[in-house]
Structure formats: C-alpha cells, structure tokens
VOVEXNU-107698 format. One record per residue (C-alpha): residue number from 0; residue in three letters; chain; x, y, z. Coordinates in steps of 0.25 Angstrom, whole numbers, plus 2048, in hexadecimal, padded with zeros to 3 digits. Example, Ala and Ser with C-alpha at 12.3 -4.5 7.8 and 13.67 -1.06 7.14 Angstrom:
// residues 2
+------+------+-------+-----+-----+-----+
: resi : resn : chain :   u :   v :   w :
+------+------+-------+-----+-----+-----+
:    0 :  ala :     A : 831 : 7EE : 81F :
:    1 :  ser :     A : 837 : 7FC : 81D :
+------+------+-------+-----+-----+-----+
//
This chain:
// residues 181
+------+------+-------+-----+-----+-----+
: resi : resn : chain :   u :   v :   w :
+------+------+-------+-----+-----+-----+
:    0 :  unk :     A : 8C2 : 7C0 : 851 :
:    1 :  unk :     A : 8C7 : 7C5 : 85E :
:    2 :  unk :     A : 8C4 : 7D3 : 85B :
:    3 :  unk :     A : 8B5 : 7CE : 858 :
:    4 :  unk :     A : 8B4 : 7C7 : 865 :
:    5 :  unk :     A : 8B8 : 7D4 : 86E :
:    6 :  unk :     A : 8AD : 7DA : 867 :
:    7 :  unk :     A : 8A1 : 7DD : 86F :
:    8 :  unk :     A : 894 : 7D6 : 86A :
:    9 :  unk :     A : 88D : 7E3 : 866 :
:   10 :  unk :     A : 898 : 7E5 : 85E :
:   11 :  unk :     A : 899 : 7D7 : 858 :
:   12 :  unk :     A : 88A : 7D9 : 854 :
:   13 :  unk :     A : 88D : 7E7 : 84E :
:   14 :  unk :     A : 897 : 7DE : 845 :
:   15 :  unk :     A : 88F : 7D4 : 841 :
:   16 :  unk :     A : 884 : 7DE : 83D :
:   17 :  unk :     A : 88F : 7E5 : 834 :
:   18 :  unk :     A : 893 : 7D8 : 82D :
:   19 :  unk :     A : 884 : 7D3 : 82B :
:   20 :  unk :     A : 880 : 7E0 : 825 :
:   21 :  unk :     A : 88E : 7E2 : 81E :
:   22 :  unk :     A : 88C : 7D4 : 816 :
:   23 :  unk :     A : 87D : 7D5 : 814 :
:   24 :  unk :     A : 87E : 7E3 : 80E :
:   25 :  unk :     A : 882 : 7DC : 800 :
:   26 :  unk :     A : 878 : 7D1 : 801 :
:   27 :  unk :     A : 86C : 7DB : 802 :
:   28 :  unk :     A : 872 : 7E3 : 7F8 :
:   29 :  unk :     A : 871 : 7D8 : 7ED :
:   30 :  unk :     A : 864 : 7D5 : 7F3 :
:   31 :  unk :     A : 85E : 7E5 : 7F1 :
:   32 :  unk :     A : 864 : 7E4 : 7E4 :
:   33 :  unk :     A : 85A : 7D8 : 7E0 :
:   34 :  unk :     A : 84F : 7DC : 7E7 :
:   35 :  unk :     A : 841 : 7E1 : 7E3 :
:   36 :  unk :     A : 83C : 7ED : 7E5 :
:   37 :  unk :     A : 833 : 7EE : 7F0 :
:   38 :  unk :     A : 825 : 7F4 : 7ED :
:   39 :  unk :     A : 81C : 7F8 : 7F5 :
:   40 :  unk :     A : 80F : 7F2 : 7F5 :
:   41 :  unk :     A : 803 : 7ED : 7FD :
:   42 :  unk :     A : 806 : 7DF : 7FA :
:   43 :  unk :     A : 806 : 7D5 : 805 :
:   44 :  unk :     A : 813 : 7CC : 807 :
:   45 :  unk :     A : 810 : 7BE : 80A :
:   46 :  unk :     A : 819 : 7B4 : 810 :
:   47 :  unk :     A : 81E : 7AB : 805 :
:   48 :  unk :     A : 821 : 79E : 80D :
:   49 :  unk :     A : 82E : 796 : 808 :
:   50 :  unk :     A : 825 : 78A : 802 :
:   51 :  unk :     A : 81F : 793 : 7FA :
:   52 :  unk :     A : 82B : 79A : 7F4 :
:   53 :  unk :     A : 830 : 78A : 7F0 :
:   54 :  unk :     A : 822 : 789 : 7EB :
:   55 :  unk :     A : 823 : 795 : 7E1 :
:   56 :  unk :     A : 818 : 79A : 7E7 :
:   57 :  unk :     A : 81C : 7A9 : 7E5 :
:   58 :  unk :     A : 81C : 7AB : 7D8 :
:   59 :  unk :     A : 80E : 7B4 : 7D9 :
:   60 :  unk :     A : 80B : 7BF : 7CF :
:   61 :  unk :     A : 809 : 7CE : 7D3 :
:   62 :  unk :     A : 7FC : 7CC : 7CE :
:   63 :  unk :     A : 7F8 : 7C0 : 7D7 :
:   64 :  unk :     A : 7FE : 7C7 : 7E4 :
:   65 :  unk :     A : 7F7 : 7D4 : 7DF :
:   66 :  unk :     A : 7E9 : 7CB : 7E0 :
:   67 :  unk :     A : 7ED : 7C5 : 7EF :
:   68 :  unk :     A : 7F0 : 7D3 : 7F3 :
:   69 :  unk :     A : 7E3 : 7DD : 7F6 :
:   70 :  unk :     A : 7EC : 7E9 : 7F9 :
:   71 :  unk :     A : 7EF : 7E8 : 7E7 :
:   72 :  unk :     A : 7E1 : 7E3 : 7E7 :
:   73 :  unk :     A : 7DC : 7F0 : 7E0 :
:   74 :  unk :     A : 7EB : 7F2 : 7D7 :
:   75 :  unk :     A : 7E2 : 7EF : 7C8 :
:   76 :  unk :     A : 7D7 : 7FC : 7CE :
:   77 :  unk :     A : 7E2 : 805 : 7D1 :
:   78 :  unk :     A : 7E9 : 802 : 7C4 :
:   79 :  unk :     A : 7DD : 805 : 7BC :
:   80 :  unk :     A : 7D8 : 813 : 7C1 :
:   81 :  unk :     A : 7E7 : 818 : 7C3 :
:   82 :  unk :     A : 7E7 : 816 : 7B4 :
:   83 :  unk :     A : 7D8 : 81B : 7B1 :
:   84 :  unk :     A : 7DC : 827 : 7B8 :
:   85 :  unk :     A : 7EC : 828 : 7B7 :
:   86 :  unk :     A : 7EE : 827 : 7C6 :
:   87 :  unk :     A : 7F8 : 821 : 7CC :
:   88 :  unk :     A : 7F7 : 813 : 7CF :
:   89 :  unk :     A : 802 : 817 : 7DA :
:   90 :  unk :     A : 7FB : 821 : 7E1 :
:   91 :  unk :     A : 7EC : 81A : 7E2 :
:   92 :  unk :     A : 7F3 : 80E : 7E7 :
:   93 :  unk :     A : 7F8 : 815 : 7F2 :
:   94 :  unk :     A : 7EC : 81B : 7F6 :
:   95 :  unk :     A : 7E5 : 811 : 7F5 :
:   96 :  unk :     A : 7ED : 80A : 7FD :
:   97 :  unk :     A : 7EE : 815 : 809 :
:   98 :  unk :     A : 7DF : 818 : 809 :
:   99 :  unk :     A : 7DB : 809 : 809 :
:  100 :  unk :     A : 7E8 : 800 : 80D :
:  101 :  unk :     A : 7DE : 7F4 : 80E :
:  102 :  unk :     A : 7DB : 7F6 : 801 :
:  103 :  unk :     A : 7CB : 7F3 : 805 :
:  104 :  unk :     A : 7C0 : 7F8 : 7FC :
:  105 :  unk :     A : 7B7 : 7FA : 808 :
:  106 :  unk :     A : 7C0 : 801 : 810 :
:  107 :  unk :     A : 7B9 : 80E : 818 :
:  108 :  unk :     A : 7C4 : 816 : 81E :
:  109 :  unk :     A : 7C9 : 815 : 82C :
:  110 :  unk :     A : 7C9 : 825 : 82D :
:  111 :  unk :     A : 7C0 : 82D : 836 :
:  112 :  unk :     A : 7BD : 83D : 831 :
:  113 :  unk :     A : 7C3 : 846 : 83B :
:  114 :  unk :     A : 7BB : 851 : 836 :
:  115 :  unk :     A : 7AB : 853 : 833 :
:  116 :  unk :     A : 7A7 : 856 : 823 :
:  117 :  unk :     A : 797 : 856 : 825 :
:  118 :  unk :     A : 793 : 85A : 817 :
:  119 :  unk :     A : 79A : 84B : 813 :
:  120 :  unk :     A : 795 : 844 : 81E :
:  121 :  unk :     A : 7A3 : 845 : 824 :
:  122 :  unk :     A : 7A5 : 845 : 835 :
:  123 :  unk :     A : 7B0 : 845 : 83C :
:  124 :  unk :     A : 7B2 : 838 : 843 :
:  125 :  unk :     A : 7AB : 830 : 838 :
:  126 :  unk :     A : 7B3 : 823 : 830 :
:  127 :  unk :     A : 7B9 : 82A : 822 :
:  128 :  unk :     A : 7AF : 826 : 816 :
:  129 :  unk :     A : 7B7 : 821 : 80D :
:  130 :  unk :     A : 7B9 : 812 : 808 :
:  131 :  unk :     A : 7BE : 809 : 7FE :
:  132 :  unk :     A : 7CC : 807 : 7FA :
:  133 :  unk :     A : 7CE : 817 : 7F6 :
:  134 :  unk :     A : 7C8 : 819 : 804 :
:  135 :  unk :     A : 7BC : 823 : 7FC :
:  136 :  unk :     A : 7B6 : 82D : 804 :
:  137 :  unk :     A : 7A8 : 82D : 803 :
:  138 :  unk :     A : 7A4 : 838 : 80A :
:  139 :  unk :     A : 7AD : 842 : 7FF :
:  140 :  unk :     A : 7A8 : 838 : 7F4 :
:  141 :  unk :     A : 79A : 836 : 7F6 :
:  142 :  unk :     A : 796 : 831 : 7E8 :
:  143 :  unk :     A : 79E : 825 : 7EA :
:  144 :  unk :     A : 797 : 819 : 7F0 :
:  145 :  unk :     A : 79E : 80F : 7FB :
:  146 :  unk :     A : 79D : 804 : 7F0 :
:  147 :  unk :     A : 7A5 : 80E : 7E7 :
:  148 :  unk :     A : 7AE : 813 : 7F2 :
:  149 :  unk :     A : 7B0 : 805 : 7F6 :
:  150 :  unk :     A : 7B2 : 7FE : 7E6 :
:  151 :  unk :     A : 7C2 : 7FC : 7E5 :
:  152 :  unk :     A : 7BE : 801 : 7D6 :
:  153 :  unk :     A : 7B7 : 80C : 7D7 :
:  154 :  unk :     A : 7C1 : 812 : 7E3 :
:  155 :  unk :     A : 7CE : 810 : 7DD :
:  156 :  unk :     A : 7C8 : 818 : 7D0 :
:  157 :  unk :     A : 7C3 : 822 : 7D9 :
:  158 :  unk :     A : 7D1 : 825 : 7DF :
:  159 :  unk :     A : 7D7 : 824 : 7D1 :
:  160 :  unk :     A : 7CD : 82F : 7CA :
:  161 :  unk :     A : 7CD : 838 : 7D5 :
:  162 :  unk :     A : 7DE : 837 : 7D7 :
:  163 :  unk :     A : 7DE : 83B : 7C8 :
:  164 :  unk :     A : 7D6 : 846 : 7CB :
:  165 :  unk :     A : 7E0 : 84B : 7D5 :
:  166 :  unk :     A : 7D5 : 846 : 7E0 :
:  167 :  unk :     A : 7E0 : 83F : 7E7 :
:  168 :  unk :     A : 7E0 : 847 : 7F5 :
:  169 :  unk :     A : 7D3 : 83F : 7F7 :
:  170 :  unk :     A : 7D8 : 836 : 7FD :
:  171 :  unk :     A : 7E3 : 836 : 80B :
:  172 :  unk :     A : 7EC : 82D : 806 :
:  173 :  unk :     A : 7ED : 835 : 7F8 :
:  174 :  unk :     A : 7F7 : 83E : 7FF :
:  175 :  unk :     A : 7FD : 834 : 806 :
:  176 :  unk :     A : 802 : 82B : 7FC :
:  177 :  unk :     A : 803 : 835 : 7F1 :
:  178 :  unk :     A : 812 : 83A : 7F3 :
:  179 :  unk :     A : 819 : 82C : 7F5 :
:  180 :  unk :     A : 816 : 826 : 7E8 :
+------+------+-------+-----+-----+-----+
//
C-alpha cells in the first residue's frame, strides 16, 4: 500500500490499465469463443430498443430482414442467372454492388469520359452512358434500350451471360473485386 501511494499518478494509471486488461483478457476470450462469425454484408443495423428485446420483438427471419433491406433487394435475380450461366453468385454480387452501391435500377453513372470516341458518340467531358444496376454502357452496347438497361431482370442476366463468356473486363469493377473473393 505505501508502495502504491509514492507512485506517480501516470504510473498508478499504467497499473490499473495492466490489471483492467489482465482480468478482462479471460472474459473476451469466452466471449470470442461463443460468438458468431461476422459476415460481411450490406445489411443495415437498426437500433433494437430495450422494450423491444422484453417484448420478443427480434425474433425476425432472414427472409423478412432480406424484404426490409433494398441492398438484398435483387438476392432471388442473382441467384437465378448465376445458375442459368454457372457464375458466381459471389462475384456478381460484388459487382454489382461496386458499380451500383444504391442498388438503383435507374442509375446513370456519376462518370465523365476523359477521352473523345466519336464513332460511339463518345466526348470527352460528357456524363458515362451507362445505367441500371449493372451500370450498362450504352454507347458499347447500342442494341440495348434504356428500359432494358434500366430492368433489374434483364441487367443482372446481361452481366451473368456475358461473365460466362469471359466478358467480365467490361465492366471497372470486374477487376477490382475479382481477386478478393
């Protein structure tokens, strides 16, 4: 005790770091133990109040939180034309969610050409011509309209057959998200 009272605050606050962390070190490994994994995901948190918890009010499905949730709003698409075309569901996701975070169908890009392709219509300066939630540019794809372009349906198959036919440097983001899954 007296030893503790010549001590110089700092170093009596270095102590008692050292003991907090010393007998807190066994509580978070039982608590690392039990928990979950963490996924990653675009799913909002919401603030669960305490009159809730009493209430049972938590006990929602995946498939109810899915249905609250736009960023998942598109899942039952992806799932289908990653298996019409054996693509992975993984890798469209994740374009999909670079090229279009908002997941918006009506999306233009935010891009401006920095070089001029006059033969597409393309000058420099000019907002990027793509749209929807594959972001499908319409100057390289003519033959689509902007109601195609712009259809979660028909731009999620467009992203999955044209991946399984090694296509997938269409699009930035291809090369982006491609090595970390």
């Amino acid at each position: 005790m007296q030893k503790l009272q010549t001590m110089s605050n700092h170093k009596k606050i270095k102590y008692l770091f050292l003991s907090i962390s010393l007998l807190t070190i066994p509580i978070l490994a039982i608590a690392l133990e039990r928990a979950e994994p963490i996924v990653e995901s675009d799913l909002t948190i919401e603030v669960i109040k305490e009159e809730d918890i009493a209430a049972n009010v938590i006990n929602v499905s995946v498939a109810e939180v899915k249905n609250k949730n736009n960023a998942n709003k598109y899942d039952d698409i992806i799932i289908k034309y990653s298996n019409r075309y054996d693509v992975s569901y993984k890798l469209m996701n994740a374009i999909i969610n670079c090229e279009n975070r908002q997941r918006d169908p009506n999306l233009q890009s935010r891009l401006y050409y920095n070089f001029t392709r006059a033969d597409l219509g393309i000058f420099k300066g000019e907002r990027e011509y793509s749209f929807g939630l594959v972001q499908i540019n319409r100057h390289y794809n003519p033959n689509i309209s902007h109601e195609q372009a712009t259809d979660p349906d028909f731009s999620i198959d467009f992203l999955a057959k044209n991946l399984s036919k090694g296509n997938g440097t269409w699009w930035a983001c291809y090369n982006k998200v491609r090595h970390t899954l």
